[in-house]
C-alpha positions as CSV (number, residue, x, y, z in Angstrom):
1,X,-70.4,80.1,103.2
2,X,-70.4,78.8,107.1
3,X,-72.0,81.7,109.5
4,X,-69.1,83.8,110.4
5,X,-68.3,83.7,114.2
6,X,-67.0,87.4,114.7
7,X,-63.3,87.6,116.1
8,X,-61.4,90.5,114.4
9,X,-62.4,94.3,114.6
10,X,-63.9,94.4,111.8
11,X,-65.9,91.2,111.6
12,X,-69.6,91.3,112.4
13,X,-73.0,89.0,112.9
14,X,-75.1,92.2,111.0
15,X,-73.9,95.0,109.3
16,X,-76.4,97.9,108.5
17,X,-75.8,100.0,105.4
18,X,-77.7,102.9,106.1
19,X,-78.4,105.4,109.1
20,X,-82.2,106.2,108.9
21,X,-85.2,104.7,110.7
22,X,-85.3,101.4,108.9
23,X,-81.3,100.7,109.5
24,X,-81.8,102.2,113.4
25,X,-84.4,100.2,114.4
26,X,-82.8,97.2,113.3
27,X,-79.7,97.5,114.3
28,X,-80.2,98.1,117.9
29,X,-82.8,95.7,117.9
30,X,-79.9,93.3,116.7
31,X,-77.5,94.4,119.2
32,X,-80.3,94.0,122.0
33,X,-80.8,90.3,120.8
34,X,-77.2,90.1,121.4
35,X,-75.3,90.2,118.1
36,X,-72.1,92.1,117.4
37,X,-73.5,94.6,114.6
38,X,-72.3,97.7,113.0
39,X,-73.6,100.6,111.6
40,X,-72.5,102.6,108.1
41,X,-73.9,105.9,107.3
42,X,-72.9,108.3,104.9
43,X,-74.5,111.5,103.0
44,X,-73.7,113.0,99.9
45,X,-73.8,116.4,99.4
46,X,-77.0,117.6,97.9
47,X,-76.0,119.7,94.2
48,X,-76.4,122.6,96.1
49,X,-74.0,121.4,99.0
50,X,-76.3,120.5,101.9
51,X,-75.8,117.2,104.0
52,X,-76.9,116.3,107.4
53,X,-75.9,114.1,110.5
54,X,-77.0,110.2,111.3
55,X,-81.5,109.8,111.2
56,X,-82.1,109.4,107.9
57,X,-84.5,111.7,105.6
58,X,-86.8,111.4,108.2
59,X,-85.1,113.5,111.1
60,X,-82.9,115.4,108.6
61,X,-84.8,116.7,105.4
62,X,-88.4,115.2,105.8
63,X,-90.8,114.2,108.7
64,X,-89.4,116.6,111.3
65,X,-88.3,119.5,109.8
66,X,-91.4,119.4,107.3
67,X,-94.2,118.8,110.2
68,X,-92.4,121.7,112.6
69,X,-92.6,124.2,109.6
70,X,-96.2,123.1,108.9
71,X,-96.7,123.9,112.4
72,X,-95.0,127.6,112.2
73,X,-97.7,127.7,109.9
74,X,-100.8,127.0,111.6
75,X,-99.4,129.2,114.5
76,X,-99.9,131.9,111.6
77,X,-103.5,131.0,111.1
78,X,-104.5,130.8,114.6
79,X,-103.4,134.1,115.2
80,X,-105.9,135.4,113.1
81,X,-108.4,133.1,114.7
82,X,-107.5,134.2,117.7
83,X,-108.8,137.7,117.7
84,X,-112.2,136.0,117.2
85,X,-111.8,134.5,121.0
86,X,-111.1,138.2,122.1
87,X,-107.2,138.0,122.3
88,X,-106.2,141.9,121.1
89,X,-102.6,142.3,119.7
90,X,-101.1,144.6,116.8
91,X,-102.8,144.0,113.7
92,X,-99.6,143.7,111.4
93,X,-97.7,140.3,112.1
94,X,-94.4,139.1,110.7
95,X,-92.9,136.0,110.1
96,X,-88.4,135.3,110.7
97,X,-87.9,132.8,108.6
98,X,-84.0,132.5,109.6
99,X,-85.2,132.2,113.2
100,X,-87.3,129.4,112.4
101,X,-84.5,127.6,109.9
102,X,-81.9,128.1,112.7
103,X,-84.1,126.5,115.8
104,X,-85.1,123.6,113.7
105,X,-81.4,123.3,112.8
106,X,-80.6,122.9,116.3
107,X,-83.5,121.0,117.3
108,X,-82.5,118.5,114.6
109,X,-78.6,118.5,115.6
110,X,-79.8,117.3,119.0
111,X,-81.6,114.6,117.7
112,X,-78.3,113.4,115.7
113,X,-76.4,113.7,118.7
114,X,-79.2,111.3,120.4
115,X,-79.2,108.7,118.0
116,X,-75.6,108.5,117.9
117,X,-76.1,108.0,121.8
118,X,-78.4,105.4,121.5
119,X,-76.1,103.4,119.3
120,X,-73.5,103.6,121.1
121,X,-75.3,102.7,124.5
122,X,-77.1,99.9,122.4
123,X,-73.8,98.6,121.7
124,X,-73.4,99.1,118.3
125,X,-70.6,100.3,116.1
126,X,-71.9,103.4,114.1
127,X,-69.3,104.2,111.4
128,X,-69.5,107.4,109.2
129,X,-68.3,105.9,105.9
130,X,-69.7,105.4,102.9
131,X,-70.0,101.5,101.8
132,X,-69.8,99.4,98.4
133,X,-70.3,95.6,98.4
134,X,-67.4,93.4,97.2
135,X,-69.7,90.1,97.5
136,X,-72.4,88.9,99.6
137,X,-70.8,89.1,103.3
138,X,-68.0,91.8,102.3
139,X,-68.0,95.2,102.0
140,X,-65.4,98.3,101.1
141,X,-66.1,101.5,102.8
142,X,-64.4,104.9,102.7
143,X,-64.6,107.9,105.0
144,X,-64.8,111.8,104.6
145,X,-60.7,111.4,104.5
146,X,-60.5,108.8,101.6
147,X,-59.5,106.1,103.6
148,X,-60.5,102.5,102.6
149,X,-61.2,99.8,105.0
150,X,-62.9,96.5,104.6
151,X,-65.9,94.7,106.8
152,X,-67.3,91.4,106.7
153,X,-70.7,89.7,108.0
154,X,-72.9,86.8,108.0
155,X,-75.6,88.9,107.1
156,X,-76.4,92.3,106.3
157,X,-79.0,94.7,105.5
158,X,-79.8,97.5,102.9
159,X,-81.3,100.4,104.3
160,X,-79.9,103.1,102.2
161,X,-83.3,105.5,101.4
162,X,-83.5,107.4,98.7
163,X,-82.6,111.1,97.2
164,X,-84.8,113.6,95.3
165,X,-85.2,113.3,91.6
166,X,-84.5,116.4,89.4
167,X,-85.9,116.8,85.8
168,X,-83.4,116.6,83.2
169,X,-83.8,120.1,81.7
170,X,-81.4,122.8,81.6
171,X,-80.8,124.8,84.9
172,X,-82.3,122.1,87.1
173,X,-79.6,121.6,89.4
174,X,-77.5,124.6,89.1
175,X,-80.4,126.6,90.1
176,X,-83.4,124.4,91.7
177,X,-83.6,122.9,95.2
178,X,-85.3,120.3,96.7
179,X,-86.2,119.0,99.7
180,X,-82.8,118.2,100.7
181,X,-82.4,121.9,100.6
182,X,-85.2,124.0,101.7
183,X,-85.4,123.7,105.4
184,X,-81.7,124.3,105.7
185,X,-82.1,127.4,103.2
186,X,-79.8,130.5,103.9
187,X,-82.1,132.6,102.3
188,X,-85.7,134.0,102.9
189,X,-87.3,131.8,99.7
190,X,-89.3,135.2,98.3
191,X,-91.4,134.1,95.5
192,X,-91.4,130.1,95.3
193,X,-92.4,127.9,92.4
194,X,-93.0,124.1,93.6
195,X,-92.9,121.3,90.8
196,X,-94.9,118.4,91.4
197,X,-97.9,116.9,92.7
198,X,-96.8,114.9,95.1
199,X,-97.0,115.2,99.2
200,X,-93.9,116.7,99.5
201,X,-94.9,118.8,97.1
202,X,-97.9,120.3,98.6
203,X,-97.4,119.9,102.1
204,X,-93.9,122.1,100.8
205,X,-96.2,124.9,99.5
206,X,-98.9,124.7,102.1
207,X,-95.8,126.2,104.9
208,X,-94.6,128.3,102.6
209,X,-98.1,130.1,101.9
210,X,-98.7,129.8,106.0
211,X,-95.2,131.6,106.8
212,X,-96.6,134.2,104.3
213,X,-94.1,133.5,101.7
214,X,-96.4,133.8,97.5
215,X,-96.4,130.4,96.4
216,X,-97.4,128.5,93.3
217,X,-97.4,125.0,92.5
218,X,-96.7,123.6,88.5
219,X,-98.6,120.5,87.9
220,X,-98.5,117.8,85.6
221,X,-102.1,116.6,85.7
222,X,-104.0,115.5,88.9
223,X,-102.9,116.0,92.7
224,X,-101.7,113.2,95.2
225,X,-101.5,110.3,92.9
226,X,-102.4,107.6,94.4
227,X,-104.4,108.6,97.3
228,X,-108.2,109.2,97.0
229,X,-108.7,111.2,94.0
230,X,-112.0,113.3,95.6
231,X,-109.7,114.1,98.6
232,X,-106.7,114.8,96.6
233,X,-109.0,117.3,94.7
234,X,-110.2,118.9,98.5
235,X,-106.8,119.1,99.1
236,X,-105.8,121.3,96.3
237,X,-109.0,123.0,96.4
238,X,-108.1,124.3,100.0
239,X,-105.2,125.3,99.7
240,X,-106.3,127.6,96.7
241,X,-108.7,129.2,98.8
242,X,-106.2,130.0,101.0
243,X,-103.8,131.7,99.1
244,X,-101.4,128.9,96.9
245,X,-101.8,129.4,93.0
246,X,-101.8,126.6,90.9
247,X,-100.6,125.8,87.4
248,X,-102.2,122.8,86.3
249,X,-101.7,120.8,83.2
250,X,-97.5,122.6,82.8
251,X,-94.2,120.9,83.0
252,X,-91.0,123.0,83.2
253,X,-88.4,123.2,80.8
254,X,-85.8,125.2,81.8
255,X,-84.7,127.2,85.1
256,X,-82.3,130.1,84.2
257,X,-80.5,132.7,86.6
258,X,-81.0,136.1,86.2
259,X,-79.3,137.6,89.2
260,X,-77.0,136.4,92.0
261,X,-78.5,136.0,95.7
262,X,-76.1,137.7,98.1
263,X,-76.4,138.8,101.1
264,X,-78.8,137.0,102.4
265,X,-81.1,137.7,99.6
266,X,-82.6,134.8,97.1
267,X,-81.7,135.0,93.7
268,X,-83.7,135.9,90.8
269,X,-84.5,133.3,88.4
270,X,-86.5,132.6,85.0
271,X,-88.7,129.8,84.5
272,X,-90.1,128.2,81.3
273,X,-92.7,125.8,81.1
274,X,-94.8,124.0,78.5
275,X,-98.4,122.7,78.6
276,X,-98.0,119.2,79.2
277,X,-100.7,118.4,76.4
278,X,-100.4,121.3,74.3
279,X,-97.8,123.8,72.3
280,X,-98.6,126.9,74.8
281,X,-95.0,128.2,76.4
282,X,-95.3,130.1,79.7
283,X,-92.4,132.4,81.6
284,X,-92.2,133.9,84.8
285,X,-89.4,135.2,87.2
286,X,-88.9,133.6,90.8
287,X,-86.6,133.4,93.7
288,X,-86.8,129.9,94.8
289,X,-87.6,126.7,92.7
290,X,-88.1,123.8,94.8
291,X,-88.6,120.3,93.0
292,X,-90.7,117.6,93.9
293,X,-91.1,115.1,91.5
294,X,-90.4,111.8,93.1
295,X,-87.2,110.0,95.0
296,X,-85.2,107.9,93.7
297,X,-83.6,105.2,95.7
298,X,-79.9,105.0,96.3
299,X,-78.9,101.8,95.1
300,X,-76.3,102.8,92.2
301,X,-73.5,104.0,94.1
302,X,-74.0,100.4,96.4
303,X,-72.1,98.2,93.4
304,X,-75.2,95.6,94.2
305,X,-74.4,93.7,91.2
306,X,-71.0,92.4,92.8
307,X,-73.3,91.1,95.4
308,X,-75.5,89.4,92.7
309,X,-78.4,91.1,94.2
310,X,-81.3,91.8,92.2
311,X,-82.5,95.1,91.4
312,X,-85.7,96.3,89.5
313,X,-85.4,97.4,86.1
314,X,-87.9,100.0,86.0
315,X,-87.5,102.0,89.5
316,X,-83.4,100.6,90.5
317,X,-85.3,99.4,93.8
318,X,-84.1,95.9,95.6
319,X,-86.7,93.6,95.3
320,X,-87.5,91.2,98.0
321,X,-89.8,88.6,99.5
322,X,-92.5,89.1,102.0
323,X,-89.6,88.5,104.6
324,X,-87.7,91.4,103.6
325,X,-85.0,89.2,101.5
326,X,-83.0,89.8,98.8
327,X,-83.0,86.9,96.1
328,X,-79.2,86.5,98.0
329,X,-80.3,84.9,101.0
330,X,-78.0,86.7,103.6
331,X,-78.6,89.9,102.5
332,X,-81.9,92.0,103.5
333,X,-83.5,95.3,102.8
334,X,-86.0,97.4,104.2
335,X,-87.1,101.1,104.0
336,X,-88.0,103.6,100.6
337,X,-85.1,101.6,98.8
338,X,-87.1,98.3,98.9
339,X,-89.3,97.4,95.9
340,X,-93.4,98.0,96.4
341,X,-93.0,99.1,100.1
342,X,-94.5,102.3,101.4
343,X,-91.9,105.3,101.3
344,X,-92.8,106.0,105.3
345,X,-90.7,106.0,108.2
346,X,-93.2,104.4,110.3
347,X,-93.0,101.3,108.0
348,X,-89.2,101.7,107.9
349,X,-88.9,101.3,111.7
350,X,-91.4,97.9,112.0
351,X,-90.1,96.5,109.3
352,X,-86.5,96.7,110.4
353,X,-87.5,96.0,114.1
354,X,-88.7,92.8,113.0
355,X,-86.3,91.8,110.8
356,X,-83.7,91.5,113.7
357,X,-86.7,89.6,115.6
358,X,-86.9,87.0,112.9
359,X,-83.3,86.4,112.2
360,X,-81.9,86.3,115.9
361,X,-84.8,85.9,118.3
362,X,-86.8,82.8,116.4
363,X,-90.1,85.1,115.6
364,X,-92.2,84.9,112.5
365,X,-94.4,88.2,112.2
366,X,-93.9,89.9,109.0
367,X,-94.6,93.5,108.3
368,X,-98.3,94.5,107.2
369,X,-97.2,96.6,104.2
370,X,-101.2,96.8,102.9
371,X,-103.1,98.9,106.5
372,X,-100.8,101.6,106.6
373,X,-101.7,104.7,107.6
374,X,-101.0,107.6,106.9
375,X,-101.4,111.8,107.0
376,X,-100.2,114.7,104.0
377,X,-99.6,117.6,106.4
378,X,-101.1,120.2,104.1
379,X,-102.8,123.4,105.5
380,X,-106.1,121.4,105.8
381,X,-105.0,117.6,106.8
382,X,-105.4,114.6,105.2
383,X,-105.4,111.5,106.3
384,X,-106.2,108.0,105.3
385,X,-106.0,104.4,106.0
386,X,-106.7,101.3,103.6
387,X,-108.1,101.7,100.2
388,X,-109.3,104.8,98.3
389,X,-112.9,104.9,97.0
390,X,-111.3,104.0,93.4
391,X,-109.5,101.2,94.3
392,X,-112.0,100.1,96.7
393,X,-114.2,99.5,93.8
394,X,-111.6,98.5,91.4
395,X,-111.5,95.5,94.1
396,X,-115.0,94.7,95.2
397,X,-117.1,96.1,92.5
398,X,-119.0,99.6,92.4
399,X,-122.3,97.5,93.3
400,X,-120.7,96.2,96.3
401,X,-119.2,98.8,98.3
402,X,-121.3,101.5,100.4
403,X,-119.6,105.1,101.3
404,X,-121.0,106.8,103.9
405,X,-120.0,110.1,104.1
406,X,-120.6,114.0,105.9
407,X,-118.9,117.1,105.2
408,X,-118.5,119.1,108.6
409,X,-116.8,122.2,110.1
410,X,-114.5,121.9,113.0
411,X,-115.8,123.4,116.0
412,X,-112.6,125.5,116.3
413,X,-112.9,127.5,112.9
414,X,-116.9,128.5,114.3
415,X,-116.1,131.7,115.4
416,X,-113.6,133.0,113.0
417,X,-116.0,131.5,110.3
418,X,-113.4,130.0,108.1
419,X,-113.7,126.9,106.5
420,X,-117.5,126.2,107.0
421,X,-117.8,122.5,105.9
422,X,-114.7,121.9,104.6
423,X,-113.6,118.9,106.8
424,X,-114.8,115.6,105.2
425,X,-115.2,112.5,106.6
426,X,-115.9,109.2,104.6
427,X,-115.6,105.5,105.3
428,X,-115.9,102.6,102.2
429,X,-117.6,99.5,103.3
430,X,-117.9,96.0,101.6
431,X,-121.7,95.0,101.7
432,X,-121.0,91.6,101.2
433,X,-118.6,91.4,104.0
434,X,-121.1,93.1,106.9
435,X,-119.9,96.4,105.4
436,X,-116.6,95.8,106.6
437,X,-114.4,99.1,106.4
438,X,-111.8,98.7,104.2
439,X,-111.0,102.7,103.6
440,X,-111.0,105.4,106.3
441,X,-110.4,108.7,104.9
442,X,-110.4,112.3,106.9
443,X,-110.3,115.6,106.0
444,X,-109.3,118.0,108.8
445,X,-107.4,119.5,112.0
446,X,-105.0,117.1,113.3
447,X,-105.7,114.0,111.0
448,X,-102.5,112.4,111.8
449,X,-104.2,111.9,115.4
450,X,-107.5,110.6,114.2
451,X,-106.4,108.6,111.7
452,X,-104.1,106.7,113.9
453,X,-106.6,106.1,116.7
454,X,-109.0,104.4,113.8
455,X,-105.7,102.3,112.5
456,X,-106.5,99.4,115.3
457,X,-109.8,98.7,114.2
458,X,-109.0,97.8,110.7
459,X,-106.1,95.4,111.9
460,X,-109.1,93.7,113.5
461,X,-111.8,94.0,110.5
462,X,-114.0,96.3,111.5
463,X,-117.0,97.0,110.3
464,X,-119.2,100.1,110.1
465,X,-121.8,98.4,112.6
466,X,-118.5,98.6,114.9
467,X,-117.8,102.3,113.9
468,X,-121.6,103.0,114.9
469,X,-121.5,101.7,118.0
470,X,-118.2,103.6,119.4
471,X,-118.9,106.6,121.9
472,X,-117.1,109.2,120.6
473,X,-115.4,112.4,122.5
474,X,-117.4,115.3,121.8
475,X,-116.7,117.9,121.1
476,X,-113.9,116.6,118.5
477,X,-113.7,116.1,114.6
478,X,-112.5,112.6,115.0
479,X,-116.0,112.0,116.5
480,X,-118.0,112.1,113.2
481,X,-116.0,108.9,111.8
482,X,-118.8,107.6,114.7
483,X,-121.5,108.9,113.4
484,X,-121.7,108.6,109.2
485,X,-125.2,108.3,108.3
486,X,-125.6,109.6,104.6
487,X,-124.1,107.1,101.5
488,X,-123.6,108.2,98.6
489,X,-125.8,106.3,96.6
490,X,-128.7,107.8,98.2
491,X,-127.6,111.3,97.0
492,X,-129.1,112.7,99.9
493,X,-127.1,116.0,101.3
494,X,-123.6,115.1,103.3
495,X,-123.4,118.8,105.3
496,X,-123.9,118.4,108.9
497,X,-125.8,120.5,111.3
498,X,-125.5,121.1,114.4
499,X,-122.9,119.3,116.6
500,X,-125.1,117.8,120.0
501,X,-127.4,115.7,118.2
């Protein structure tokens, strides 16, 4: 089919299914490269009836939401610590959790009304409908009203996300939420059960444990697959210390209601569970269930296959080149719905950015989907860039990569004593390559902030000779990634002392 050359209304150069920060990004990028583009985004209703405005997961039910409540929760903490730096207030403390939902709420509502803003000051036509695909360049959409309307374009992209999964077992949906759910909840959670291992998952219970809500989490088998096994293990270890419970080696089998929520009030609810490699049956009464057990992406509903776009048969994800294309060669996709591409916005938002770069402004850079980095927002932070220690070695051979390591404590959790060498630093090096780094993992406050600031170095093969000879800011955590001594294979002790020196 010749390119089509936009006349009508509803005629376009690139049409964007999908509102979050893959399908942003590249559409205004689009628009600002001069093409007529437009803009579809539509959300289901949740089982339990929650939707959202235009952003994505991201903005709506992940990233923002997640990382403000996390921080509700360390303003918890450092209120304790802070009686150690001589600030005097009541002892007893309590925690609104309706205050919090409601200012995030609005905080999040402004941000809708902003990216609706920048759309339509980018020149782009956002459209709140829902959309199918009739073939490659034409699509059917419908709005909130039932109305059907049809669009056509030379090319377009898939940026559609994904949903969370539910477990097929009885209850699940009638009476579990998810994180479509939880920061919007009506209710004070009470007693919450989290199911899964995954970062949502834990970073989920770390804020509820912070906000002072009891909180256990029902795993499988091991934490945070994936990442770094001995910093997944930290991880959990942490935030057992500090109050979460956890039920490893269960999966859940039912969910069952024993009493109404009203009022303001969560319900009551009955959860069975089975050892995952074993007979042994468990029961015990909640308020909130909150599932975390992986996404799925939200392809079905898209009618792909009129489109002849191919699809994987394991996950239902779009598979596509290193280009971002579909094996249809008009049609693109980027984001959590792709095939093998990291579920982070961060990645979303390049990839779709240049995506509009290489189709309308004649550039060639293609996404780096390996160094990405990237932070779980648990109580304790961790974050990492690269490979873990496993991989690493599943790569290069155990004989040929060097970690150098040191577990420290963070010069702000001195004085109230709390978490004495808990923070972990470690960096994996190829001998045969100059020890160049190709893993960066960190264990601490704000890791999001020190793993970033490492993220240029490995773009740039860094090697720990090049970490050694950084000056770092003292006094800060991110300083000791400057400073690894000890390996591993020498066995020698990993605590630091001392902080000057």
């Amino acid at each position: 089919m010749a390119p089509i050359t936009p006349k009508g209304p509803n005629e376009y150069d690139f049409i964007v299914v999908g509102g979050g920060s893959g399908g942003l990004a590249a559409s205004k990028e689009a628009a600002r490269l001069g093409k007529k583009v437009a803009l579809f985004d539509y959300v289901k209703p949740s089982p339990k009836g929650t939707t959202w405005g235009i952003g994505g997961t991201c903005v709506n039910v992940g990233c923002i939401p997640k990382k403000l409540m996390h921080q509700g929760a360390l303003l918890g903490q450092a209120l304790e610590d802070a009686r150690h730096f001589g600030w005097e207030f009541p002892e007893e403390k309590s925690h609104n959790w309706g205050f919090m939902v409601q200012v995030i709420s609005d905080y999040i509502k402004s941000l809708n009304w902003g990216y609706r803003v920048a759309l339509r000051d980018s020149g782009v036509a956002y459209l709140n409908e829902f959309a199918e695909f009739i073939d490659k360049n034409t699509i059917k959409t419908f709005d909130k009203k039932g109305t059907e309307k049809t669009y056509v374009a030379d090319t377009i992209l898939i940026a559609v996300g994904g949903r969370p999964k539910y477990p097929n077992i009885p209850g699940a949906r009638e009476f579990g939420v998810t994180s479509d759910d939880i920061f919007t909840l009506p209710y004070h959670p009470g007693k919450t059960l989290c199911i899964g291992a995954s970062y949502i998952a834990l970073e989920t219970a770390g804020f509820l444990a912070g906000t002072g809500i009891e909180t256990t989490v029902m795993v499988r088998s091991i934490l945070l697959r994936g990442f770094d096994n001995q910093l997944a293990e930290m991880v959990g270890e942490h935030m057992q210390e500090h109050g979460v419970r956890f039920l490893r080696g269960w999966v859940p089998t039912s969910v069952k209601l024993i009493e109404e929520g009203k009022d303001g009030i969560a319900p009551r609810l009955l959860v069975t569970a089975k050892q995952s490699d074993g007979d042994q049956t468990w029961e015990e009464e909640f308020n909130t269930v909150v599932f975390a057990i992986g996404r799925d992406p939200c392809t079905p509903d898209l009618k792909l296959e009129n489109a002849g776009v191919q699809l994987s048969p394991t996950t239902g994800k779009v598979i596509t080149d290193d280009a971002d294309k579909t094996n249809v060669g008009n049609i693109y996709c980027v984001g959590d719905t792709a095939e093998n591409r990291p579920e982070l916005t961060p990645v979303a938002i390049l990839a779709g950015r240049l995506l509009a770069r290489r189709l309308y402004a004649g550039r060639k850079t293609l996404t780096d989907y390996d160094l990405v980095p990237t932070t779980v927002f648990t109580p304790m932070e961790y974050g990492c860039i690269g490979l873990s220690e496993e991989k690493a070695i599943a790569k290069y051979g155990k004989d040929n990569i060097e970690v150098y390591h040191s577990h420290f404590q963070a010069l702000e959790h001195a004085l109230p004593k709390r978490d004495q060498n808990r923070c972990y630093a470690k960096l994996l090096c190829v001998k045969s390559e100059k020890e160049r780094v190709v893993g960066l993992h960190y264990f601490g406050p704000n890791a999001g902030e020190v793993t970033q600031g490492f993220t240029m170095g490995f773009k740039f093969g860094a090697t720990k000779e090049d970490f050694d000879e950084l000056i770092g800011v003292h006094p800060t955590t991110a300083r000791n990634m400057t400073e690894l001594e000890i390996t591993k294979s020498s066995g020698a002790n990993p605590m630091k002392k001392g902080c000057c020196g």
